[in-house]
Every structure is written in C-alpha cells, then in structure tokens.
PDB file of N, CA, C and O in Angstrom:
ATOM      1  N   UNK A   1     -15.189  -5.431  -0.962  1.00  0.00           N
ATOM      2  CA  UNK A   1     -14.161  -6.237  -1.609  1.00  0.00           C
ATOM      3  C   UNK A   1     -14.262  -7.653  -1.043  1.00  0.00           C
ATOM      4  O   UNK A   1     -14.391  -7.823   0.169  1.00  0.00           O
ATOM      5  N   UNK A   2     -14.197  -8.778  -1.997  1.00  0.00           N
ATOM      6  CA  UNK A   2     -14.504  -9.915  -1.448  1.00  0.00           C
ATOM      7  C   UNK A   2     -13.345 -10.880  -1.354  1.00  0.00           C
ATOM      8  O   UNK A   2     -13.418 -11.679  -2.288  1.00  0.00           O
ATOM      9  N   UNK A   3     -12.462 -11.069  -0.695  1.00  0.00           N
ATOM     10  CA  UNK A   3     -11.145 -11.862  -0.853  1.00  0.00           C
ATOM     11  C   UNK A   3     -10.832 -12.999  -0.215  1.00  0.00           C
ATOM     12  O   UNK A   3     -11.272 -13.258   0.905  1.00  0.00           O
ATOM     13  N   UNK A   4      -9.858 -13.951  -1.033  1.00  0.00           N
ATOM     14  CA  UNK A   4      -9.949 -15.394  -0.922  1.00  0.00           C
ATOM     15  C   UNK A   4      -7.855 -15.372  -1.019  1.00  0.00           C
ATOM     16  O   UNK A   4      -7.062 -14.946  -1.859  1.00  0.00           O
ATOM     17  N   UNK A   5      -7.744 -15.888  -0.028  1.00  0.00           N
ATOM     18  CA  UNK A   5      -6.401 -16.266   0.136  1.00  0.00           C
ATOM     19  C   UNK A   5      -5.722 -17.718   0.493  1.00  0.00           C
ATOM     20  O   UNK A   5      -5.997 -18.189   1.597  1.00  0.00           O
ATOM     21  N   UNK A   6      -4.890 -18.420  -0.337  1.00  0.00           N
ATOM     22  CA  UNK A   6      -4.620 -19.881  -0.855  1.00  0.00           C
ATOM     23  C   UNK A   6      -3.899 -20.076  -1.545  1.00  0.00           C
ATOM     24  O   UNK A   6      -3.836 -19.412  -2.580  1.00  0.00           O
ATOM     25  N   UNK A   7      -2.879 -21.262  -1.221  1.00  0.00           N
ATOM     26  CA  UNK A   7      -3.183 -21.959   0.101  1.00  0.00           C
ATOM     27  C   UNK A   7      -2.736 -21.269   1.252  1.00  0.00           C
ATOM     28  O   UNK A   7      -1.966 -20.310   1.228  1.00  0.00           O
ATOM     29  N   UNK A   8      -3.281 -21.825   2.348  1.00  0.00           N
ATOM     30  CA  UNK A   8      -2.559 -20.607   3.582  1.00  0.00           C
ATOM     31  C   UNK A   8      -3.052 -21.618   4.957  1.00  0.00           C
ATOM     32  O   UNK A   8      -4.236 -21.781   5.251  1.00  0.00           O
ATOM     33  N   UNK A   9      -2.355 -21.995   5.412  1.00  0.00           N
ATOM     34  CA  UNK A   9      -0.909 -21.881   5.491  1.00  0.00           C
ATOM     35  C   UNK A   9      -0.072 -22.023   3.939  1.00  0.00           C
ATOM     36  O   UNK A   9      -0.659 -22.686   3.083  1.00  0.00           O
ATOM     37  N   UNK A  10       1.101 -21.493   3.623  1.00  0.00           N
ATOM     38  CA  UNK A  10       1.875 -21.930   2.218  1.00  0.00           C
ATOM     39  C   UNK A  10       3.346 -21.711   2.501  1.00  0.00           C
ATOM     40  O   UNK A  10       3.685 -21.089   3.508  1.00  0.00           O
ATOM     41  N   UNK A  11       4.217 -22.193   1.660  1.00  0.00           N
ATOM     42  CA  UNK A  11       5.495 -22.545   0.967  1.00  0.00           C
ATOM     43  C   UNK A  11       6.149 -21.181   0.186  1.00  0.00           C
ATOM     44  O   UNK A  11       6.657 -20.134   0.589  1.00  0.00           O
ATOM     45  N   UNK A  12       5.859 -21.766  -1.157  1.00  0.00           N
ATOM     46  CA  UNK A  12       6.549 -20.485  -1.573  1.00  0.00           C
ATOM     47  C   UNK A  12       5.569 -19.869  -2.559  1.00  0.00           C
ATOM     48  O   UNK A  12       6.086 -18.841  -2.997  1.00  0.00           O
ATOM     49  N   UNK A  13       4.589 -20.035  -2.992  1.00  0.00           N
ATOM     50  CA  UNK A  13       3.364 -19.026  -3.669  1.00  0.00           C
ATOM     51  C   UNK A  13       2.044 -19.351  -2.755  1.00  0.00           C
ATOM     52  O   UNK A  13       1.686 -20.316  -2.079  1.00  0.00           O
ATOM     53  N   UNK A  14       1.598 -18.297  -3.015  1.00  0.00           N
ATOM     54  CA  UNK A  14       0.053 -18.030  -2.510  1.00  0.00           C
ATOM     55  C   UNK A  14      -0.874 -17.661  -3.407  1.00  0.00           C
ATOM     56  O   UNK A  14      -0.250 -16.769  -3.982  1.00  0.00           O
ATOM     57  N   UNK A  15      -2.253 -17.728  -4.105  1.00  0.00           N
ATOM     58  CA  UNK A  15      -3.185 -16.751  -4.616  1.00  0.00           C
ATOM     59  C   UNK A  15      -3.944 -15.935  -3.300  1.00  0.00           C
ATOM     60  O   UNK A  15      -4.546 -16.201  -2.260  1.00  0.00           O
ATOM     61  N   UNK A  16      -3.595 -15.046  -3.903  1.00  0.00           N
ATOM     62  CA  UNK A  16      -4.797 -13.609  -3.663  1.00  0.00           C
ATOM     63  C   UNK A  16      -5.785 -13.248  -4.602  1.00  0.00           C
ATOM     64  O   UNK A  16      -5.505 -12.282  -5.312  1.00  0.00           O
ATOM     65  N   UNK A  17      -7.281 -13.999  -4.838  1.00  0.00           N
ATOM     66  CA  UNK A  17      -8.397 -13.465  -5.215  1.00  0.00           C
ATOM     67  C   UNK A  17      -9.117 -12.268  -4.988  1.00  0.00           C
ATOM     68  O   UNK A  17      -9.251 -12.085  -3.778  1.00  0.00           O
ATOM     69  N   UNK A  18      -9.629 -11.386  -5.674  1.00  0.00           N
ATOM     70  CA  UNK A  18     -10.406 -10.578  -4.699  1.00  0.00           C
ATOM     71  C   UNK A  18     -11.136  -9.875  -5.697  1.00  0.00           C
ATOM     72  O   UNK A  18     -10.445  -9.324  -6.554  1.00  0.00           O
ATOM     73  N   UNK A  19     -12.486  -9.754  -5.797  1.00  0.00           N
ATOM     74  CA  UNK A  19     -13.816  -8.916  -6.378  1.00  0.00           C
ATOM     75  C   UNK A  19     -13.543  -7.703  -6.102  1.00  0.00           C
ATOM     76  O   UNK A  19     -13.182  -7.537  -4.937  1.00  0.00           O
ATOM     77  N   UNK A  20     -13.613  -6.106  -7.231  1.00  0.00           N
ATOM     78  CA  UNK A  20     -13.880  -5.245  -7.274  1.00  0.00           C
ATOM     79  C   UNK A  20     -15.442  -5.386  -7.444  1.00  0.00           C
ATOM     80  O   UNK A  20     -15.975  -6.351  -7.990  1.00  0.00           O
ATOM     81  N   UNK A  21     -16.064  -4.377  -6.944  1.00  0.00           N
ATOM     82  CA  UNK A  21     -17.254  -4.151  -6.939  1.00  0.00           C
ATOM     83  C   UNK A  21     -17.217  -2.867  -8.516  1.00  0.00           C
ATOM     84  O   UNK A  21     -17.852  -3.035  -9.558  1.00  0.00           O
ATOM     85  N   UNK A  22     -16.365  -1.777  -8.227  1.00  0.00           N
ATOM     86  CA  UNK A  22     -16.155  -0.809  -9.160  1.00  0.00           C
ATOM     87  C   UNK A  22     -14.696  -0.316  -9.495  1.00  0.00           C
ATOM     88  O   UNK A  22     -13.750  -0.481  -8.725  1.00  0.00           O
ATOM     89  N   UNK A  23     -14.624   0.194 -10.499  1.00  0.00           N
ATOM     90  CA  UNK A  23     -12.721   0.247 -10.681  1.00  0.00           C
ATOM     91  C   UNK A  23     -12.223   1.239  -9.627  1.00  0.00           C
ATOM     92  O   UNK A  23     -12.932   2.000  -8.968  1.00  0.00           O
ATOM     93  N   UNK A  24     -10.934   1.115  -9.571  1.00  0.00           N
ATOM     94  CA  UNK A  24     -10.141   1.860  -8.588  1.00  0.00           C
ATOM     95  C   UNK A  24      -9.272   1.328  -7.966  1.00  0.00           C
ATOM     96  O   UNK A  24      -9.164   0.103  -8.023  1.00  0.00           O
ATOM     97  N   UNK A  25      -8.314   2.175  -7.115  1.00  0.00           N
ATOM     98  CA  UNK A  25      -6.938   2.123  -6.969  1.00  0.00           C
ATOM     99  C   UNK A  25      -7.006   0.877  -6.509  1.00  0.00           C
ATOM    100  O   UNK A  25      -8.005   0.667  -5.821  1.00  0.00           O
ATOM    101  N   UNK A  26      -6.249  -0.058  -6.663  1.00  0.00           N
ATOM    102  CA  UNK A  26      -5.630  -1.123  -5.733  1.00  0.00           C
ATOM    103  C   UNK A  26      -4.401  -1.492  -5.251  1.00  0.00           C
ATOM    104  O   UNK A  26      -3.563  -1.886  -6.061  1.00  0.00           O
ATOM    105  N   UNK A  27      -4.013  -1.414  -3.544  1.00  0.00           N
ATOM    106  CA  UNK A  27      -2.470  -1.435  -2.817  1.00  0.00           C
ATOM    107  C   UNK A  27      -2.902  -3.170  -2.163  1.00  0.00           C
ATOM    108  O   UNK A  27      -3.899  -3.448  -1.496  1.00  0.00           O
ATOM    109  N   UNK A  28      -1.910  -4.031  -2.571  1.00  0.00           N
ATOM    110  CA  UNK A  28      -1.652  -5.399  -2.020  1.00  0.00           C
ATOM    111  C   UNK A  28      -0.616  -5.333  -1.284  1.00  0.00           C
ATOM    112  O   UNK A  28       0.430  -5.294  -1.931  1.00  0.00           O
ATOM    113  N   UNK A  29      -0.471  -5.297   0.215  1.00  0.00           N
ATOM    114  CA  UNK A  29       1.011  -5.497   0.195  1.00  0.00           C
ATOM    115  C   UNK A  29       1.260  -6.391   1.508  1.00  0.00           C
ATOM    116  O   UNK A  29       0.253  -6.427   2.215  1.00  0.00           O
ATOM    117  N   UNK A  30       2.293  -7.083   1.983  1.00  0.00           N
ATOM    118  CA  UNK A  30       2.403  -7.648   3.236  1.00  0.00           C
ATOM    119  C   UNK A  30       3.507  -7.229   4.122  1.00  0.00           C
ATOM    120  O   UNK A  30       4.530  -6.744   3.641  1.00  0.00           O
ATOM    121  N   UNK A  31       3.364  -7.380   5.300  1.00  0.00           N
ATOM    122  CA  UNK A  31       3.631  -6.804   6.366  1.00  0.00           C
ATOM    123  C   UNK A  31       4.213  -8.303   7.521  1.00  0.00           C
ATOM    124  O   UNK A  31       3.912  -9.479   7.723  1.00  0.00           O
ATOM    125  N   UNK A  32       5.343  -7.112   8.083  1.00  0.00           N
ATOM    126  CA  UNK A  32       5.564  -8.694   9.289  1.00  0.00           C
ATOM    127  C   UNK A  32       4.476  -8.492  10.454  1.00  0.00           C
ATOM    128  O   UNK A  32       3.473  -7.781  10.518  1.00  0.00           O
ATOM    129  N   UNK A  33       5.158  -9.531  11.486  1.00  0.00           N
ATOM    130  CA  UNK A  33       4.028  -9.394  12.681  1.00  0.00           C
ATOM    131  C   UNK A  33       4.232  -8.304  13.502  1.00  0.00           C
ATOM    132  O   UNK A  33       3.651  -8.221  14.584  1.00  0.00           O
ATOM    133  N   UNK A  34       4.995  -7.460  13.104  1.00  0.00           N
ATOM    134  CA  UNK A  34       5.322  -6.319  14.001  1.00  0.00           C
ATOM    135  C   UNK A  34       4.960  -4.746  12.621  1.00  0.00           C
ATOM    136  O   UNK A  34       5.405  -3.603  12.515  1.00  0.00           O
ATOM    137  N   UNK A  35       4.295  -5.297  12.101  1.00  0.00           N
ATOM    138  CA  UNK A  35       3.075  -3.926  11.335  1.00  0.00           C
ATOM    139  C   UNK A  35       4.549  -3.641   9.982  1.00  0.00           C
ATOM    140  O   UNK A  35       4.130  -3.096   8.961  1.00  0.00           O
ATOM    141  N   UNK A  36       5.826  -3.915   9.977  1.00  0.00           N
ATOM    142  CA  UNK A  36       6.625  -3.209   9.221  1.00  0.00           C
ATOM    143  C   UNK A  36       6.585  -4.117   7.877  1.00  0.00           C
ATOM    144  O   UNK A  36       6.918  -5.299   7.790  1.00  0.00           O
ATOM    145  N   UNK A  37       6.021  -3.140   6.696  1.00  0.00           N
ATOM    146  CA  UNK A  37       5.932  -3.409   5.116  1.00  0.00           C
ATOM    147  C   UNK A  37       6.771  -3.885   4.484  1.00  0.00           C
ATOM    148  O   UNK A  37       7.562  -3.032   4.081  1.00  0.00           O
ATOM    149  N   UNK A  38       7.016  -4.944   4.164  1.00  0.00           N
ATOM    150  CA  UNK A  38       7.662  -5.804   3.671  1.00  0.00           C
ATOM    151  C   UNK A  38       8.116  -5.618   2.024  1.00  0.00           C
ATOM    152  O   UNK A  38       9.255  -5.443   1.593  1.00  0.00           O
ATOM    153  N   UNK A  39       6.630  -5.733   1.133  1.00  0.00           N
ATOM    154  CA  UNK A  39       6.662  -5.781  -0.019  1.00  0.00           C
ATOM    155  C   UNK A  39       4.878  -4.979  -0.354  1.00  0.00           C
ATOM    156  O   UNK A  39       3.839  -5.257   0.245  1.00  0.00           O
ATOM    157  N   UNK A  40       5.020  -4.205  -1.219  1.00  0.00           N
ATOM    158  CA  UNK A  40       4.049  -3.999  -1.892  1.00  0.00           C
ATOM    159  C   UNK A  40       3.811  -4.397  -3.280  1.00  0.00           C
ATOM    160  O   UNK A  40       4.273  -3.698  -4.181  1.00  0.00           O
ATOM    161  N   UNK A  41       3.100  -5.506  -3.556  1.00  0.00           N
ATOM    162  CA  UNK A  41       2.970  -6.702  -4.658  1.00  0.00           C
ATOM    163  C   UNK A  41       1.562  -6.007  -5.359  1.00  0.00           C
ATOM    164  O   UNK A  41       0.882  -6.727  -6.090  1.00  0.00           O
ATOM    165  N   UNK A  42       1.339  -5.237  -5.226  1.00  0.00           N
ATOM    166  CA  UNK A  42       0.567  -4.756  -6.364  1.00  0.00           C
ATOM    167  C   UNK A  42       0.246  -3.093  -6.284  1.00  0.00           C
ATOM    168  O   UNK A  42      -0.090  -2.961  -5.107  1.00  0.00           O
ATOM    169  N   UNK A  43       0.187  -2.011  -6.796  1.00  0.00           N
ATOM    170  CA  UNK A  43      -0.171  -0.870  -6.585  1.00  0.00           C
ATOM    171  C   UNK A  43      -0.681   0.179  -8.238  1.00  0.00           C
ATOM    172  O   UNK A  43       0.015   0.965  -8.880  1.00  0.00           O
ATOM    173  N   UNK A  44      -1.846  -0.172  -8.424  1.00  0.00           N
ATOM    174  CA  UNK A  44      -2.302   0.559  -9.541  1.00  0.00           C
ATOM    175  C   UNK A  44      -3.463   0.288  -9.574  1.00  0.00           C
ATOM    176  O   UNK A  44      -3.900  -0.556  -8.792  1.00  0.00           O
ATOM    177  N   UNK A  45      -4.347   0.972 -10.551  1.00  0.00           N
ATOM    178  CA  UNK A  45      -5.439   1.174 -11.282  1.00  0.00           C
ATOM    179  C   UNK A  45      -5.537  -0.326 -11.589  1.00  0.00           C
ATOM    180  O   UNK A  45      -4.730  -1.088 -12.121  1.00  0.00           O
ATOM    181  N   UNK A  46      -7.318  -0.608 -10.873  1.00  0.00           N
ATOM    182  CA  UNK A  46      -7.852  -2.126 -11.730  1.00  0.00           C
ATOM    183  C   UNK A  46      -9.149  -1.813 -11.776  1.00  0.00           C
ATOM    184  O   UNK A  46      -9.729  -1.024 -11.030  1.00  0.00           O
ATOM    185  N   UNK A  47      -9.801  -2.706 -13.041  1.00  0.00           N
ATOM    186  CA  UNK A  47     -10.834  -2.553 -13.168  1.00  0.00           C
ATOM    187  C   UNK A  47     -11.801  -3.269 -12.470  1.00  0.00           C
ATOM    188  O   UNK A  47     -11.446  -4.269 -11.847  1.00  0.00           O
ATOM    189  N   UNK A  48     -13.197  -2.851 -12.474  1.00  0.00           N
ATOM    190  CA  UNK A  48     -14.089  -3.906 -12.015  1.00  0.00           C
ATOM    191  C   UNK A  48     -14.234  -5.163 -12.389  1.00  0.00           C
ATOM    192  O   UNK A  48     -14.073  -5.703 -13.484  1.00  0.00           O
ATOM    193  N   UNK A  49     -14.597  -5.622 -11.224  1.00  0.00           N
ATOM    194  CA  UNK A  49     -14.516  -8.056 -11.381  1.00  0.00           C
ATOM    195  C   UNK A  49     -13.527  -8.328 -10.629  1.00  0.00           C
ATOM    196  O   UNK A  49     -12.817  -7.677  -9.863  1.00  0.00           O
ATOM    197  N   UNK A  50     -13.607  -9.737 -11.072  1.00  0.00           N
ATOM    198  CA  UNK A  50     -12.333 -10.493  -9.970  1.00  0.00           C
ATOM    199  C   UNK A  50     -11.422 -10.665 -11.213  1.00  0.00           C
ATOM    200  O   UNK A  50     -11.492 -10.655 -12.442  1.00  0.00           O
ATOM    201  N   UNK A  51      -9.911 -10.939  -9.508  1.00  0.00           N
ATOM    202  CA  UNK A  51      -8.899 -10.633  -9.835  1.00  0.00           C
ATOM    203  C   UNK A  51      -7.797 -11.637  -9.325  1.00  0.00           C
ATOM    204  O   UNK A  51      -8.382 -12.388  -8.544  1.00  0.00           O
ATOM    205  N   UNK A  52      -6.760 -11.916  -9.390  1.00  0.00           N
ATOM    206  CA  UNK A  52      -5.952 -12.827  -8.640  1.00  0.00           C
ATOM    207  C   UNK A  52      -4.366 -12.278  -8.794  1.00  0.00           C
ATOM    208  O   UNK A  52      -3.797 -12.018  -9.854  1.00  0.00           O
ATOM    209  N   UNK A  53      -3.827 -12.177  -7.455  1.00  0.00           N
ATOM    210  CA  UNK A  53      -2.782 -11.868  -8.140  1.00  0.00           C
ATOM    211  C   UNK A  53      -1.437 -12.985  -7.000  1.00  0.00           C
ATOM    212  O   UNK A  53      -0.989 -12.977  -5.853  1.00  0.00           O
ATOM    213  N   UNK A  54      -1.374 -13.361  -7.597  1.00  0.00           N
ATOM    214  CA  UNK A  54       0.201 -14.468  -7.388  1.00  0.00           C
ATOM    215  C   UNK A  54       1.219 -13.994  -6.185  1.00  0.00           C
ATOM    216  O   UNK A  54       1.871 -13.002  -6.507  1.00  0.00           O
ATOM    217  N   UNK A  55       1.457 -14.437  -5.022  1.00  0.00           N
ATOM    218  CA  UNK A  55       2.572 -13.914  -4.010  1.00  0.00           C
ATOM    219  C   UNK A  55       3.530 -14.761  -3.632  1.00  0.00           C
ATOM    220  O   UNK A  55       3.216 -15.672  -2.866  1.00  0.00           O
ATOM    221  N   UNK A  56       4.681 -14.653  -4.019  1.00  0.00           N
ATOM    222  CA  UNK A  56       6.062 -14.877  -4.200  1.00  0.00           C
ATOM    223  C   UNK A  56       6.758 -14.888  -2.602  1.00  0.00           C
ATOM    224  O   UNK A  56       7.403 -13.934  -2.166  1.00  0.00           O
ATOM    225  N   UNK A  57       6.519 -16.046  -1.895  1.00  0.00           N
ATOM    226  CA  UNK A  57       6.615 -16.139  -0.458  1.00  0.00           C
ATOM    227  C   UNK A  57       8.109 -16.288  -0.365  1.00  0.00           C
ATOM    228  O   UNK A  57       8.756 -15.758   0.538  1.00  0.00           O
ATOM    229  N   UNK A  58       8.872 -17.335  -1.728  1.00  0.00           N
ATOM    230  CA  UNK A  58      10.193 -17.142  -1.462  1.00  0.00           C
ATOM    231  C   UNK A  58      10.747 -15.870  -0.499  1.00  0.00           C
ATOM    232  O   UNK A  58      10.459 -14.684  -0.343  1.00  0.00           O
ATOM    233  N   UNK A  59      11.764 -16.884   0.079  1.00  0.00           N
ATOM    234  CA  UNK A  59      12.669 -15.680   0.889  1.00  0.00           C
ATOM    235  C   UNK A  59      12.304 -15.249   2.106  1.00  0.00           C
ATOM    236  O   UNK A  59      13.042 -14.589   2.837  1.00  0.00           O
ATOM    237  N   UNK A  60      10.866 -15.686   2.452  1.00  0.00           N
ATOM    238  CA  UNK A  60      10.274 -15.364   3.840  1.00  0.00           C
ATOM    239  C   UNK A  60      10.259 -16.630   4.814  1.00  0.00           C
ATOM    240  O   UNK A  60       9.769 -17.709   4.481  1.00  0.00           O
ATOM    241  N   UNK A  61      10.968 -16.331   6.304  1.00  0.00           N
ATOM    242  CA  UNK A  61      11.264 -16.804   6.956  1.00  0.00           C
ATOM    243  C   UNK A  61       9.692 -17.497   7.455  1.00  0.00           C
ATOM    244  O   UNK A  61       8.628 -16.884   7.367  1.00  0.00           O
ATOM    245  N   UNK A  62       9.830 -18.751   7.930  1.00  0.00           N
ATOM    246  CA  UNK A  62       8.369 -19.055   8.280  1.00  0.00           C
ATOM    247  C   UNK A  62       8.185 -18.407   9.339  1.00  0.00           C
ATOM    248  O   UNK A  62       8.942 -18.315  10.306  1.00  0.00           O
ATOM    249  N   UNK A  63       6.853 -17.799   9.125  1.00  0.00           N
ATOM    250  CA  UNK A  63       6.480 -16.930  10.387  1.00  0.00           C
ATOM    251  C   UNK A  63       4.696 -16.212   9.480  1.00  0.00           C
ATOM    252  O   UNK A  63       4.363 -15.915   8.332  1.00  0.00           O
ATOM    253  N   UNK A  64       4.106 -16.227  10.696  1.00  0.00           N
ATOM    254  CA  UNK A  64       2.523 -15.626  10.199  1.00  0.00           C
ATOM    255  C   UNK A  64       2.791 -14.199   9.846  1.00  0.00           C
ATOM    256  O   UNK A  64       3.483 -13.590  10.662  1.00  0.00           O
ATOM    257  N   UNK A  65       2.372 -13.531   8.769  1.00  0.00           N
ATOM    258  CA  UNK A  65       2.223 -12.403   7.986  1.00  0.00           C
ATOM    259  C   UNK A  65       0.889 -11.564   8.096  1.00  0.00           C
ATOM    260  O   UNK A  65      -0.097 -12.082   8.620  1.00  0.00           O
ATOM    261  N   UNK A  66       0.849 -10.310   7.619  1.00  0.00           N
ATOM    262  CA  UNK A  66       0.065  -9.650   7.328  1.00  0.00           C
ATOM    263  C   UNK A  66      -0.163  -9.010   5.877  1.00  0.00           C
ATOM    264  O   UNK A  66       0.670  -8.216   5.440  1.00  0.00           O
ATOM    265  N   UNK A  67      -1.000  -9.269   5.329  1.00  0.00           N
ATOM    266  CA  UNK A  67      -1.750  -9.414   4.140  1.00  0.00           C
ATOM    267  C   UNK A  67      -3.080  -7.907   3.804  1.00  0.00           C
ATOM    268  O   UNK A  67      -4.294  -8.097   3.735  1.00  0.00           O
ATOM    269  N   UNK A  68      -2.455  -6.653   3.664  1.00  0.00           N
ATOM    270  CA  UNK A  68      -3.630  -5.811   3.380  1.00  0.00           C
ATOM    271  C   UNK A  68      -3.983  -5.993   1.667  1.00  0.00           C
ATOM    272  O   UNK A  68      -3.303  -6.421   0.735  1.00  0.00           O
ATOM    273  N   UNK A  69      -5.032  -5.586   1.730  1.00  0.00           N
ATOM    274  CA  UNK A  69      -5.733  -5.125  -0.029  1.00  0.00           C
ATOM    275  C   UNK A  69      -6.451  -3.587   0.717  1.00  0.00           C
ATOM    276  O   UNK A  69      -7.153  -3.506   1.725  1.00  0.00           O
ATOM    277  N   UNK A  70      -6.076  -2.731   0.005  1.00  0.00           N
ATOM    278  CA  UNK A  70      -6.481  -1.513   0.313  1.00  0.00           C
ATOM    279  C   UNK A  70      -7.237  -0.811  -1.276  1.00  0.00           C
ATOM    280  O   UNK A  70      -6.687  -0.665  -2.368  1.00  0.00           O
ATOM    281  N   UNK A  71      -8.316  -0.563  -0.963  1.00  0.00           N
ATOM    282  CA  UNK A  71      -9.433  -0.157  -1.727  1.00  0.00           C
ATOM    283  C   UNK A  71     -10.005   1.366  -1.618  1.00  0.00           C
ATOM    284  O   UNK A  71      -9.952   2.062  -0.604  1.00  0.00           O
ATOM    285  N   UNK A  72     -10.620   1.774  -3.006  1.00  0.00           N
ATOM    286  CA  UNK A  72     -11.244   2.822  -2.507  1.00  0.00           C
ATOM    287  C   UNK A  72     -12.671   2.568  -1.664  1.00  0.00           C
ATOM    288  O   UNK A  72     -13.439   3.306  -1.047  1.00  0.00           O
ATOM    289  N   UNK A  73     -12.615   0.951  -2.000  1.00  0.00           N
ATOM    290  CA  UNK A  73     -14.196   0.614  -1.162  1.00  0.00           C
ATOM    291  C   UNK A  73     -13.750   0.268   0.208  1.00  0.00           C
ATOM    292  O   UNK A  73     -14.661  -0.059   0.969  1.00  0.00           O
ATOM    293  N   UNK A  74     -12.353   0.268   0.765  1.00  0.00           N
ATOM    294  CA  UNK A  74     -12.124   0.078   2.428  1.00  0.00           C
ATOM    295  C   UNK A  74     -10.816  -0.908   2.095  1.00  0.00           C
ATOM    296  O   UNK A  74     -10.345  -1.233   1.005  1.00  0.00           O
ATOM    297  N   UNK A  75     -10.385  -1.280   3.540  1.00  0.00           N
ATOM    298  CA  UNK A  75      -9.408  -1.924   3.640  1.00  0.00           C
ATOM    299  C   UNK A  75     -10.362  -3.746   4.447  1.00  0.00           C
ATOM    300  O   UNK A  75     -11.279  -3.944   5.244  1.00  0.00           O
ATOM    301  N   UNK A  76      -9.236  -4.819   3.451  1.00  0.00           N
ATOM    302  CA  UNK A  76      -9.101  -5.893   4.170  1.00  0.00           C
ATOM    303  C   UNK A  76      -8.150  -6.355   4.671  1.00  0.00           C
ATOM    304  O   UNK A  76      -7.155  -5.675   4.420  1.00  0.00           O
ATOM    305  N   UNK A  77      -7.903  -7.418   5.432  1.00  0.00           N
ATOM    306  CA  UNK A  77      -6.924  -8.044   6.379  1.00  0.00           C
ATOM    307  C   UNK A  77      -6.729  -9.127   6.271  1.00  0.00           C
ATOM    308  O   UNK A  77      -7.611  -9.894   6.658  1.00  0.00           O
ATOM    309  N   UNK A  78      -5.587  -9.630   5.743  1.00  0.00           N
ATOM    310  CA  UNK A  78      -5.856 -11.586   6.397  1.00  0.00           C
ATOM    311  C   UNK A  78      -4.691 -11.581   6.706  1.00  0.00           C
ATOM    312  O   UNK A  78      -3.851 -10.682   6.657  1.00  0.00           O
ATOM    313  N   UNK A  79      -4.638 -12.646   7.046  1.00  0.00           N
ATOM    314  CA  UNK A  79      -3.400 -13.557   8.154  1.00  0.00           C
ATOM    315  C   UNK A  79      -2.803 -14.566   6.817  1.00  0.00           C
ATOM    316  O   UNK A  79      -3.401 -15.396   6.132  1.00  0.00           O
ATOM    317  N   UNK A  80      -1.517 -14.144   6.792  1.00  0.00           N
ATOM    318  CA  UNK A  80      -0.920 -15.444   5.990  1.00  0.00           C
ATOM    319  C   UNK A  80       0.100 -15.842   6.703  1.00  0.00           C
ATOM    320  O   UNK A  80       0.962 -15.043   7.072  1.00  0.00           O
ATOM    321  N   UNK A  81       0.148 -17.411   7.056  1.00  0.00           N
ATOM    322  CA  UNK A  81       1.023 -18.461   7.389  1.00  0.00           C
ATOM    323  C   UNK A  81       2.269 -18.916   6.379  1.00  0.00           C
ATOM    324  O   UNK A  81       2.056 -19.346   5.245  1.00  0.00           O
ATOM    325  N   UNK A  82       3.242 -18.802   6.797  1.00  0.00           N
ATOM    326  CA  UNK A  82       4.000 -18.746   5.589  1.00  0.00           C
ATOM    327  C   UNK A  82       4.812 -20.494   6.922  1.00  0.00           C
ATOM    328  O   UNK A  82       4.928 -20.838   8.099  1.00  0.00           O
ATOM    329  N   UNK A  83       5.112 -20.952   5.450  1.00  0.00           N
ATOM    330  CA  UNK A  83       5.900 -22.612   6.673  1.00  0.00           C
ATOM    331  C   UNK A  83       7.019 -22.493   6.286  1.00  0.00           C
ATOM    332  O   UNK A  83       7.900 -23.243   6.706  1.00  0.00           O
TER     333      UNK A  83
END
C-alpha cells in the first residue's frame, strides 16, 4: 500500500492518498497518542488503484495523532500533526 498524507502538519482537513495494489477490505482510522481510537473514517470494500479519502480534523485538540490504513496487503502508520 502506498500512502501520501497532506497537509501535515494541518488545521482542519487532511488528504489521505493511498494505492491498492488489489481490491480488499479497507480500515482508515485515527488514534490519540496514547493508542485509544478516536474515529474510524473509512471501513469497507475498495477496489484496486488510488484512492483519497478527506479527514475532518475539526474538533481535535492540537496534538500529534495516529493515522492507521489497515489492508489485506498489511498495515501502515503515519504521524499526523494536527495545529
């Protein structure tokens, strides 16, 4: 899975890009700095290709985040800066 997260540091939206290689489940969700799930912003069936999906930072206190995309091809990680 190939993923692109921006702008970041950010305000109140972010894009989340990210390449399927082949279709299958996809879980987006973010997390505080202490591992506890916040919001799960995407959870279903996508097809293969890229993808983007929009994150709605309103309401979050500035503070650095955790950002999974969970795949049937593995899990990624990023760091989002929220100001």
């Amino acid at each position: 899975v190939h993923v692109r997260l921006f702008p970041n540091p950010a305000e109140e939206w972010s894009r989340l890009r990210y390449t399927l290689e082949r279709p299958g489940h996809v879980r987006i969700s973010i997390h505080d700095a202490a591992g506890r799930t916040l919001d799960h912003v995407l959870d279903r069936a996508r097809p293969a290709g890229a993808h983007e999906q929009l994150l709605d930072l309103r309401g979050l206190p500035a503070s650095p985040y955790i950002v999974t995309i969970t795949t049937g091809q593995g899990l990624v990680v990023r760091q989002l800066i929220v100001r």
